[in-house]
C-alpha positions as CSV (number, residue, x, y, z in Angstrom):
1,X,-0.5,-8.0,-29.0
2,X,-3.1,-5.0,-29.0
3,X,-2.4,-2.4,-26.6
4,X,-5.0,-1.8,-24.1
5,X,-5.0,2.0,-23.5
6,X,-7.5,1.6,-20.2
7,X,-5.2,-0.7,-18.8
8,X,-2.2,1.3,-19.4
9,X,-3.6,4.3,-17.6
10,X,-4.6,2.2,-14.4
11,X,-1.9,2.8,-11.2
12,X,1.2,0.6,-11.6
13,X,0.6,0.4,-7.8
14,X,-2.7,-1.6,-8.2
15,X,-2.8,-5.2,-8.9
16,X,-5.5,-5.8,-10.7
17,X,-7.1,-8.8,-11.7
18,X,-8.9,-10.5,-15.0
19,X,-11.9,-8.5,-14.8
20,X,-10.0,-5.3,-14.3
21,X,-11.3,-4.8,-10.5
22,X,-8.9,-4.9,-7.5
23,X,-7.1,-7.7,-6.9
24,X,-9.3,-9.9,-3.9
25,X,-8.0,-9.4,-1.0
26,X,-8.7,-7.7,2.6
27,X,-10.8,-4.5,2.6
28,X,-8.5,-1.2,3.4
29,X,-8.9,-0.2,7.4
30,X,-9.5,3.5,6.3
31,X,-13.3,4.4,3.9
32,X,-12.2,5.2,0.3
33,X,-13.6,8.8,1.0
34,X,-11.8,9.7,4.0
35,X,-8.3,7.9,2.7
36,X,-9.0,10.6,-0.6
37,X,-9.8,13.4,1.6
38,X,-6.5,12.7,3.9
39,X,-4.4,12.2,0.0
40,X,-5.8,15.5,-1.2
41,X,-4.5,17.1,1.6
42,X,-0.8,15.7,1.7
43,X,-1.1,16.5,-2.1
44,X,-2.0,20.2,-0.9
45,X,1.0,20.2,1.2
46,X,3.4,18.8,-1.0
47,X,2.4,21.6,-3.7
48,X,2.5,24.6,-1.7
49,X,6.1,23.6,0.0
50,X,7.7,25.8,-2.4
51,X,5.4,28.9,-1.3
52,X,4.6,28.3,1.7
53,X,7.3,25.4,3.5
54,X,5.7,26.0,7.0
55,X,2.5,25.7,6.5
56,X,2.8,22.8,4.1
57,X,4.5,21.3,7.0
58,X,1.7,21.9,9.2
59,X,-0.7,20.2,6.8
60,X,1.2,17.2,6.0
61,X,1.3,17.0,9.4
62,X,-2.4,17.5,10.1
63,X,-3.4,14.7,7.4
64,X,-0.9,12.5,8.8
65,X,-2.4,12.8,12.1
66,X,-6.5,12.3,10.5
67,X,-4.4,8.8,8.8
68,X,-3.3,7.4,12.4
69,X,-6.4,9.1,14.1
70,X,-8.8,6.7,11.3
71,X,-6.2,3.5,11.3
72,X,-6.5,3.4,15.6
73,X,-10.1,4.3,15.5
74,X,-10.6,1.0,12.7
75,X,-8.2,-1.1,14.6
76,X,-10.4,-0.2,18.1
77,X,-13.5,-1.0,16.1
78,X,-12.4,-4.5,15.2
79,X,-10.7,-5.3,18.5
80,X,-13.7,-4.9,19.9
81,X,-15.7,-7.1,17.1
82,X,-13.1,-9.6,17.3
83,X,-13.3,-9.7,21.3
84,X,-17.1,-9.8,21.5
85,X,-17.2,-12.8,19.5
86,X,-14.8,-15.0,21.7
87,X,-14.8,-13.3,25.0
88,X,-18.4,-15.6,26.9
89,X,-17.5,-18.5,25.0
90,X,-17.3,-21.8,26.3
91,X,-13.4,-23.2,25.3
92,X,-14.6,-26.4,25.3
93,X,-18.0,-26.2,23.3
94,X,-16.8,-23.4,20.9
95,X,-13.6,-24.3,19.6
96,X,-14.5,-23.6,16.1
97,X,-15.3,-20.2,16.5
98,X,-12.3,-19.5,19.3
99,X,-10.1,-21.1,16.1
100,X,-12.0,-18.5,13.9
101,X,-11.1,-15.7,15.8
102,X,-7.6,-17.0,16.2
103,X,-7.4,-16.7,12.8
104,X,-8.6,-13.4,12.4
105,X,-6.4,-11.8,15.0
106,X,-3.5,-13.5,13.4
107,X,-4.8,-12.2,10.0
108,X,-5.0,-8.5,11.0
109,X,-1.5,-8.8,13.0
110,X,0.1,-9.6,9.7
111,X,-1.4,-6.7,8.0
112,X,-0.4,-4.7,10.8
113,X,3.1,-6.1,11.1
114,X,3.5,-5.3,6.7
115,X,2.5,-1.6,7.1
């Protein structure tokens, strides 16, 4: 067996599939770019503890505060997509879609409910 240096270096906590993408699978709640702005500043935090404890406190804190901030600010978004696809329906005429969004709220409960 050959060993494959690019796929040695990829995160351990990434599944990854044939092709070498991300495993298929829901989209994140948070953008890339604001879940690596709110990483780079824990990661600020967690260095400067030994100089500065207090105010690496205060960061971690701050970027865990922008994580909830964007994860209820997603969740609101698609609460309100969800509900504006079900909430004039006809029960009897649209059970389809009504078992759609079912779905869908069960879907991101689970997610919700494995964080």
């Amino acid at each position: 067996m050959m060993y494959d240096q690019t796929r040695a270096q990829q995160p351990a906590d990434q599944p990854r599939g044939v092709s070498g993408r991300r495993a298929t699978g829901p989209e994140p709640l948070v953008p890339s770019d604001e879940r690596e702005q709110i990483a780079t500043r824990l990661g600020h935090a967690v260095n400067a503890f030994a100089d500065t404890p207090r105010q690496a406190l205060e960061e971690a804190e701050g970027a865990f505060d922008e994580a909830t901030a964007q994860l209820v600010n997603a969740l609101a978004e698609l609460r309100r997509a969800l509900r504006e696809g079900w909430q004039d329906r006809d029960p009897e005429a649209e059970s389809t879609e009504l078992r759609l969004a079912l779905r869908q709220y069960r879907e991101l409960t689970q997610r919700l409910l494995r964080l």
